[in-house]
C-alpha distance (Angstrom), angle and dihedral (degrees) to the residues before:
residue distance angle dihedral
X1 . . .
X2 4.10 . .
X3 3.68 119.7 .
X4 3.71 109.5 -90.4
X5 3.88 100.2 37.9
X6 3.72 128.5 107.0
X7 3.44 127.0 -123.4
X8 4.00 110.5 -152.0
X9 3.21 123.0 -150.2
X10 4.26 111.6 -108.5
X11 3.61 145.0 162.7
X12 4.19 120.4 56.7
X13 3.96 129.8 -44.5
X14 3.56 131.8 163.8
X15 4.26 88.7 -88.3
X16 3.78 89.5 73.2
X17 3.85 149.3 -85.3
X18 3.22 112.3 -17.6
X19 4.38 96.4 -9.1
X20 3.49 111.8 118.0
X21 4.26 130.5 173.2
X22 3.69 101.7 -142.9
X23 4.28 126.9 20.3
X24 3.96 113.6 -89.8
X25 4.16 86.6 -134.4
X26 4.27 87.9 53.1
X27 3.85 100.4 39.7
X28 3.90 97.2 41.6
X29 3.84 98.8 56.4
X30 3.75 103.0 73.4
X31 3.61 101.6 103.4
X32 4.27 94.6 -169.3
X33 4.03 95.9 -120.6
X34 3.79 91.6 139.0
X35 4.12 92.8 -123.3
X36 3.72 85.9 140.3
X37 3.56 105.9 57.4
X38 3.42 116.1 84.5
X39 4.16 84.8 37.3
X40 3.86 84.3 66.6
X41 3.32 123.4 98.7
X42 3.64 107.3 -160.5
X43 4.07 90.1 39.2
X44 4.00 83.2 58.1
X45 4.09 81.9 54.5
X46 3.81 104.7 50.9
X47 4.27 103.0 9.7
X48 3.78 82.0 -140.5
X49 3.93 122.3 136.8
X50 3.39 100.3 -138.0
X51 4.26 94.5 58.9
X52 4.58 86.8 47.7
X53 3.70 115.0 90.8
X54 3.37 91.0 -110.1
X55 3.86 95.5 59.1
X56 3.65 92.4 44.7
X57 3.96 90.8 55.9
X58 3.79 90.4 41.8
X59 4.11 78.8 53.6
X60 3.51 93.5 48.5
X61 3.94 88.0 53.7
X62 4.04 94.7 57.0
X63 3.62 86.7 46.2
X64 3.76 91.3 55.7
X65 4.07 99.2 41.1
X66 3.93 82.8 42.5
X67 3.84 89.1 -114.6
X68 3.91 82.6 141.8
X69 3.93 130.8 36.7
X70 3.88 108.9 -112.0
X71 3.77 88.0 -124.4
X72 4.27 85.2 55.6
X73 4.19 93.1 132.2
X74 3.93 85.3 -138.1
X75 3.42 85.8 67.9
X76 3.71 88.0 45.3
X77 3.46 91.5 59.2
X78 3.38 113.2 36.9
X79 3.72 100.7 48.6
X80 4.04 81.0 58.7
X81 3.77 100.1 34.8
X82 3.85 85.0 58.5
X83 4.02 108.5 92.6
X84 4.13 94.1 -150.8
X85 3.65 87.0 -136.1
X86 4.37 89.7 128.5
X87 3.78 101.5 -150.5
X88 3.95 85.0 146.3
X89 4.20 83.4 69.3
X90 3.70 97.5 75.0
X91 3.93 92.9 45.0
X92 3.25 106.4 50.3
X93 3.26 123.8 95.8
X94 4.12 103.6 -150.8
X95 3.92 92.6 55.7
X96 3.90 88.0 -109.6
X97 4.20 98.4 -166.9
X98 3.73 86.8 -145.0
X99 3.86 96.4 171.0
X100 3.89 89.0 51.7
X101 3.96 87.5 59.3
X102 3.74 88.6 46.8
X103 3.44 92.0 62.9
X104 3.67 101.2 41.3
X105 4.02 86.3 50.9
X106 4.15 93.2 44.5
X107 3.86 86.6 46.5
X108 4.38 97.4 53.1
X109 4.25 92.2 28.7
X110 3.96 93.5 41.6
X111 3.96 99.1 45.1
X112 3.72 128.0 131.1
X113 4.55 112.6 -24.6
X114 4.47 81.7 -1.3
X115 4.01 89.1 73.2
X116 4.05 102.8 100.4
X117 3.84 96.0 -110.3
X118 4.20 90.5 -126.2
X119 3.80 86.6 61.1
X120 3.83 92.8 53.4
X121 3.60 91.6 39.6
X122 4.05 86.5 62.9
X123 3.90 97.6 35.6
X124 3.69 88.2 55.1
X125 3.87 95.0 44.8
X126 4.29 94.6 49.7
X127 4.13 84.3 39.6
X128 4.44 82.5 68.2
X129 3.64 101.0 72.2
X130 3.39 94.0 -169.6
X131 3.38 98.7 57.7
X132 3.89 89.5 53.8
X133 4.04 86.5 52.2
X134 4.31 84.0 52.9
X135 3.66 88.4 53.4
X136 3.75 100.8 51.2
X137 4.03 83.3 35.4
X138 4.38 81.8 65.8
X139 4.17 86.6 41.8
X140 3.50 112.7 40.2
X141 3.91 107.5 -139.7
X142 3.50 122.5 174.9
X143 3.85 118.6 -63.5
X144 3.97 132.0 -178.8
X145 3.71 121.5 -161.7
X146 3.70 88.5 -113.5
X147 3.83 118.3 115.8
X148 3.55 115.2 -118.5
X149 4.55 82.1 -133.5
X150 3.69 111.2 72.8
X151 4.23 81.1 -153.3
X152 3.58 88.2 67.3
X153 3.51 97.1 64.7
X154 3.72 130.9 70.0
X155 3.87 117.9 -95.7
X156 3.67 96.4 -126.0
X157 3.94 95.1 47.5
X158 4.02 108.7 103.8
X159 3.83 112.8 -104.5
X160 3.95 117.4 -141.6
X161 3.54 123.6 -96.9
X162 3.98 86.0 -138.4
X163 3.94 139.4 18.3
X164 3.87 128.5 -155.1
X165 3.99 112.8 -131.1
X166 3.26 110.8 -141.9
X167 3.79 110.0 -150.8
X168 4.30 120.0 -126.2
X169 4.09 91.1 -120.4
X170 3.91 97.3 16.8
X171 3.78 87.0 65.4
X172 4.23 88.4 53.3
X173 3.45 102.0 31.4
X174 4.16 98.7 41.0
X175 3.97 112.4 5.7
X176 3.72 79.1 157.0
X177 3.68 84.6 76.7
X178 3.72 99.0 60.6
X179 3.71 93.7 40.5
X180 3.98 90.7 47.5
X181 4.36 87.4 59.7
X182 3.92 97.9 45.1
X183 3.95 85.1 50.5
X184 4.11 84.0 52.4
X185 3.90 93.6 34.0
X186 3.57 107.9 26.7
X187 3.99 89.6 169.3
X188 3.85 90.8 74.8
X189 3.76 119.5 109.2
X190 4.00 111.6 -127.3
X191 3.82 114.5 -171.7
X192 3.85 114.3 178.5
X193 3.21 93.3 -158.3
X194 3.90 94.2 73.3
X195 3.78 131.3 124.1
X196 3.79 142.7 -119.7
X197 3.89 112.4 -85.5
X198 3.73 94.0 -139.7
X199 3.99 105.3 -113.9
X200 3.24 91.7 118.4
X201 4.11 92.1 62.3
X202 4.15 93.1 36.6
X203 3.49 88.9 58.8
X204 3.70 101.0 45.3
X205 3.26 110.2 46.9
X206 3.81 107.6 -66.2
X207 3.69 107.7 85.1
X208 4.10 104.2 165.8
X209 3.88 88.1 43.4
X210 3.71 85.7 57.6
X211 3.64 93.5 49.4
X212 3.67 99.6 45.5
X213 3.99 88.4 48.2
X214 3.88 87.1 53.7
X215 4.06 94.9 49.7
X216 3.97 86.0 43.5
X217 4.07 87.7 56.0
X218 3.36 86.9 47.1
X219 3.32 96.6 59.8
X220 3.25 92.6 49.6
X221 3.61 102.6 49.8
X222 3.88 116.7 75.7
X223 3.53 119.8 -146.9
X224 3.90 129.1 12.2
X225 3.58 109.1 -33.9
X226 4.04 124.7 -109.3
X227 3.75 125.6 -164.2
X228 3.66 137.9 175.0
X229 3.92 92.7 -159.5
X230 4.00 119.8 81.4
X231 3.40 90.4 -156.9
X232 3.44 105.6 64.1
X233 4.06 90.8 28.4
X234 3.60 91.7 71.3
X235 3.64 97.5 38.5
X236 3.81 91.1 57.5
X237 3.68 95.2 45.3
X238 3.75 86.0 53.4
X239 3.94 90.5 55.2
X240 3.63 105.6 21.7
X241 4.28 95.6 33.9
X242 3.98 128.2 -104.9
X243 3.61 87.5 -101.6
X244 4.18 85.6 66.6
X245 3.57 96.6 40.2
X246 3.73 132.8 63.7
X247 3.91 128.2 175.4
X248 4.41 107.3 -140.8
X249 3.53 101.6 -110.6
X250 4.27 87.2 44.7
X251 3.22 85.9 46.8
X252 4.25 103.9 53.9
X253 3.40 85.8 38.0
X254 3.10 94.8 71.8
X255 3.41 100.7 52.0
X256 3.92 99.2 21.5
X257 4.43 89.7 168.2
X258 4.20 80.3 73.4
X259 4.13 88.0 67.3
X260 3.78 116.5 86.1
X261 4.02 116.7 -125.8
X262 3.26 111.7 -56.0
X263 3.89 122.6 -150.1
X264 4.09 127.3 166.8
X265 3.71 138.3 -53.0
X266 4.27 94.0 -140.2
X267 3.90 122.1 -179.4
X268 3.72 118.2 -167.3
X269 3.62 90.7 -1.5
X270 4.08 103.5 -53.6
X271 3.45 131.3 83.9
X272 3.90 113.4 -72.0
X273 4.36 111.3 -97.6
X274 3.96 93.5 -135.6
X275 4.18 126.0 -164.2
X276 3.83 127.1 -155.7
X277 3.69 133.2 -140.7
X278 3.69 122.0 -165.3
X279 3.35 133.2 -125.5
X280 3.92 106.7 -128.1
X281 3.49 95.8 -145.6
X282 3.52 100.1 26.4
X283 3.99 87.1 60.7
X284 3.90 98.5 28.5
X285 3.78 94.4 41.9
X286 3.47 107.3 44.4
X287 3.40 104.5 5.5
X288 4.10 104.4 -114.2
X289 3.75 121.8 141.6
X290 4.31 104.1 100.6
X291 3.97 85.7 73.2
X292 3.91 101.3 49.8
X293 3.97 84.8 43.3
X294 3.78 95.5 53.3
X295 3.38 93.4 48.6
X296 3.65 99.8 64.6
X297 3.36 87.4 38.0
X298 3.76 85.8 73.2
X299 3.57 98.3 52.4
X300 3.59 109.2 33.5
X301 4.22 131.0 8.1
X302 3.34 109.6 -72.8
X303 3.96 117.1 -129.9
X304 3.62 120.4 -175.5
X305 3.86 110.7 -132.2
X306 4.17 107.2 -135.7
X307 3.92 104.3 -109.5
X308 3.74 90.0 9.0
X309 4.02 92.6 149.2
X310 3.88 96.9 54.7
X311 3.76 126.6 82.6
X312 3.71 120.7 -75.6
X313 3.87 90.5 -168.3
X314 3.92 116.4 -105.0
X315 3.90 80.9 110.9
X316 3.57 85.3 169.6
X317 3.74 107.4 -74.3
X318 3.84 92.1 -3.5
X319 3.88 85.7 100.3
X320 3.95 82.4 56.9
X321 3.73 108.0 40.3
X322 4.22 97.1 38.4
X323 3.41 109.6 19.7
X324 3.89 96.6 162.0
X325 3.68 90.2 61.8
X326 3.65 98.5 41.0
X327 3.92 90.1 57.1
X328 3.69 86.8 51.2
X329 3.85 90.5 54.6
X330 3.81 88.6 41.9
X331 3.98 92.8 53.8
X332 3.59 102.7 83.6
X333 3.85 96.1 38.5
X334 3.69 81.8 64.5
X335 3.80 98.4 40.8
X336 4.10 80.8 54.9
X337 3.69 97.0 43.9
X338 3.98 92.6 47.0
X339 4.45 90.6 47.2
X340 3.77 84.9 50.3
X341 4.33 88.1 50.4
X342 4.55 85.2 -165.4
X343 3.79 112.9 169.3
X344 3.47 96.7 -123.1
X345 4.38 141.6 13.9
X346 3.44 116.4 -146.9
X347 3.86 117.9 -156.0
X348 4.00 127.7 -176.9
X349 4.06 99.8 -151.1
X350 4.20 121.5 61.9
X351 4.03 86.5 -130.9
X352 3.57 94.7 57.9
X353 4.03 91.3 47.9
X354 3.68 88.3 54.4
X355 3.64 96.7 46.0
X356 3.43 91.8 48.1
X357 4.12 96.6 47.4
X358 3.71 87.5 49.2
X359 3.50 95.0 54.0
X360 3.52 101.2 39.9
X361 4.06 94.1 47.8
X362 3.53 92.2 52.3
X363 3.64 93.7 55.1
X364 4.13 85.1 46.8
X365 3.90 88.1 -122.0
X366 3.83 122.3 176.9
X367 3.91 90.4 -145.0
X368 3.87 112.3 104.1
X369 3.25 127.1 -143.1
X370 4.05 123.6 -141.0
X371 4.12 146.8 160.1
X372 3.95 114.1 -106.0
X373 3.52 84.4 -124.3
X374 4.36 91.7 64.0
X375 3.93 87.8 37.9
X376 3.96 87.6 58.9
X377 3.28 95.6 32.9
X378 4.00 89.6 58.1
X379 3.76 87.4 46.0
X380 3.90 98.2 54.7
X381 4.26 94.2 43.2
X382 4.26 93.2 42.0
X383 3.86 92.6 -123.1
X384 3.61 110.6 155.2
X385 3.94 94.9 -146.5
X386 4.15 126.6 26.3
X387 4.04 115.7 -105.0
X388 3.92 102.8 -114.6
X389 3.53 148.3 146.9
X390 3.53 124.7 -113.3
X391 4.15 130.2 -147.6
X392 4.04 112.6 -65.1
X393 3.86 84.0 26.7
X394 3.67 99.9 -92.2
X395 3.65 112.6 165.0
X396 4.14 102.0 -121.6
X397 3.61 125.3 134.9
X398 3.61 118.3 -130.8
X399 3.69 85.3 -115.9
X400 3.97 96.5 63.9
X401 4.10 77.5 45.6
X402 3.73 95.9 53.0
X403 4.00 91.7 48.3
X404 2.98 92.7 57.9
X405 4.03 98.2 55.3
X406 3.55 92.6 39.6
X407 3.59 121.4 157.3
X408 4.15 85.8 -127.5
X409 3.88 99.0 46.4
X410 3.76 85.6 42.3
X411 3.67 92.2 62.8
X412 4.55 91.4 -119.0
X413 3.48 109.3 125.8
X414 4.24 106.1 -132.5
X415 3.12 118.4 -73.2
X416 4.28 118.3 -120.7
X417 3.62 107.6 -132.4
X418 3.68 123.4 -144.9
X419 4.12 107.5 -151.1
X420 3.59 114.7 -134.8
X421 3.33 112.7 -152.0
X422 3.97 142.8 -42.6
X423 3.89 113.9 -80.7
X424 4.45 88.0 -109.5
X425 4.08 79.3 77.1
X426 3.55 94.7 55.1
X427 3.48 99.4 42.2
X428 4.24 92.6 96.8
X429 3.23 97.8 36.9
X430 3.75 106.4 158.1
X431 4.01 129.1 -171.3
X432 4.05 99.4 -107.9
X433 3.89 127.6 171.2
X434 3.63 93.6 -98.4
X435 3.85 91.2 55.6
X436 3.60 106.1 110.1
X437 4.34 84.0 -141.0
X438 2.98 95.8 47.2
X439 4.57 129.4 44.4
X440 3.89 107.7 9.9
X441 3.41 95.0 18.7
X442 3.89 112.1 154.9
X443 3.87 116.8 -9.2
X444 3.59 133.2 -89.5
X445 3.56 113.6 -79.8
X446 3.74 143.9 150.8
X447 3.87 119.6 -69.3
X448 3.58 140.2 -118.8
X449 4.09 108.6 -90.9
């Protein structure tokens, strides 16, 4: 199966001749070795069977053969305990599409009064395009004068080689982000007229409405499409093809000569110490996280966060619909982040950032958290702190923030940092079971209800 096609479901099921909930070809290649496991992060949580991969699928299997009512609260549960972030895809050794199933199962369990009312609340609101064009109207994110509707414009004006997507809640939460790129990559197309790319509705519940919403944006969108959100980059490149589709730091990486100079990001007079968090489906799904690491690694010391490529639990709306267990999920990310005391972690998805400012304000942490894009961005123009907005849109930089949590005015002398090693030994880093972010992460505990 190429990237872009649909597999539909086929064969016999308990709905009828010829109906089925998930594709023969997807449900029928889990072979039960267990690979998955300790890549899991909710397994890691409870060490029960039913909350692995492998229990979910075997789930998914009753459901189909109508071994289990589709009301069964197991079901219930698991298909919304599960975070969808698919670190059991690059382990397993019979190419299990995991997220695929997820989908199919969210779209049959999910349907009509099942759909967790947050997650239509949200689908509903990025389904009005105009009121994602009022919100980025309140916070200016980038814009081009390029119509988002290649009909609109004349046949013999030149069409970009490239557009920026600008994400639904990216553009609201961080329009700094989109701004930050076009300053690096002035050549990409913005239109602010664009629409949602459909993630969202795949992953809760709604999987052709996500689809079609990612073929309509690519319609839209001239050129080869550029995004600063992992998220939505791999869900286009599932629909629209990884040839279409192109996550930033993929994207300059492969033709670096496009990036202005870039010099240092330097706190206190050094160069910055700079941590990484993953995008789950960036990484899992199409396999990106070397590029964004070498690029910081070229303007600040690269410091590899411990369980930096497993889910710190945005997950989307996960953050949303179970916040209990996404804070338990998020707990030892921060424990890590915190031990390793870096100036600054760099993320590649807008849920992550927000996870990871969330967390690390509550805790009253020094570490900041930023985009790749803003961390180049303040390497190529020599500003010692990233222009940005902080909660209840007061206009601070992070550098009038960071003064004022100083180590010095704090009364903590400065800490002595021992490196760890060069990027090269990071460059395979793999979740394992003695990662702290990845198996045994957090400890067992009760549930969201």
């Amino acid at each position: 199966m190429t990237a872009g096609e649909d597999v539909e479901p086929g064969g016999s099921s308990p709905l009828g001749d010829g109906e089925r909930i998930f594709p023969a070809e997807l449900l029928d290649r889990c072979i039960s070795c267990g690979f998955c496991l300790p890549a899991c992060p909710t397994y890691a949580l409870t060490k029960e069977e039913k909350s692995s991969p492998r229990g979910r699928i075997n789930l998914m299997r009753m459901l189909e053969t109508g071994e289990l009512e589709e009301n069964d609260p197991t079901l219930r549960e698991e298909s919304s305990f599960c975070l969808g972030c698919r670190a059991c895809e690059p382990v397993c050794p019979a190419g299990v599409q995991y997220g695929e199933l997820l989908e199919y199962w969210r779209t049959h369990q999910w349907s009509g009064l099942h759909k967790p009312p947050v997650a239509a609340v949200l689908m509903g609101s990025v389904g009005q395009q105009e009121l994602i064009h009022r919100v980025g109207a309140l916070r200016p994110h980038a814009r081009t004068s390029t119509s988002a509707s290649s009909s609109t414009s004349p046949a013999s004006s030149p069409q970009p080689a490239a557009s920026l997507m600008l994400g639904c809640f990216e553009r609201g939460l961080f329009p700094g982000v989109s701004r930050a790129a076009r300053r690096l990559r002035p050549e990409l197309a913005c239109p602010a007229d664009q629409g949602c790319c459909g993630a969202l509705h795949a992953h809760n519940g709604d999987r052709e409405g996500g689809r079609e919403l990612a073929r309509r944006l690519g319609g839209q969108l001239p050129g080869a499409i550029v995004t600063t959100a992992g998220g939505c980059a791999a869900h286009l490149a599932a629909v629209l093809g990884p040839d279409r589709v192109q996550e930033f730091s993929a994207y300059v990486s492969a033709d670096p000569g496009g990036l202005p100079a870039l010099g240092e990001v330097r706190v206190d007079g050094r160069r910055a110490r700079v941590g990484m968090q993953d995008s789950c489906h960036l990484r899992n799904g199409l396999g990106v996280w070397q590029e964004p690491r070498a690029l910081i690694a070229q303007v600040a010391d690269y410091v590899e966060v411990p369980g930096a490529a497993t889910c710190c639990g945005a997950a989307g709306t996960y953050s949303l619909l179970r916040p209990k267990d996404s804070r338990r999920i998020l707990a030892p990310k921060l424990d890590a982040v915190e031990a390793l005391e870096p100036d600054y972690v760099v993320t590649v998805n807008p849920g992550c950032q927000r996870q990871l400012q969330s967390g690390l304000r509550r805790r009253r942490s020094k570490v900041r958290v930023l985009h790749l894009v803003e961390l180049l961005a303040m390497a190529a123009e020599g500003d010692a702190e990233p222009r940005s907005r902080l909660r209840g849109g007061v206009a601070l930089t992070l550098k009038r923030l960071r003064r004022t949590l100083s180590p010095r005015q704090l009364g903590r002398p400065a800490q002595n940092h021992a490196e760890p090693g060069g990027l090269e030994g990071h460059l395979d880093d793999r979740p394992a079971p003695t990662d702290p972010g990845a198996a045994g992460a957090g400890a067992p505990g009760p549930r969201d209800d």
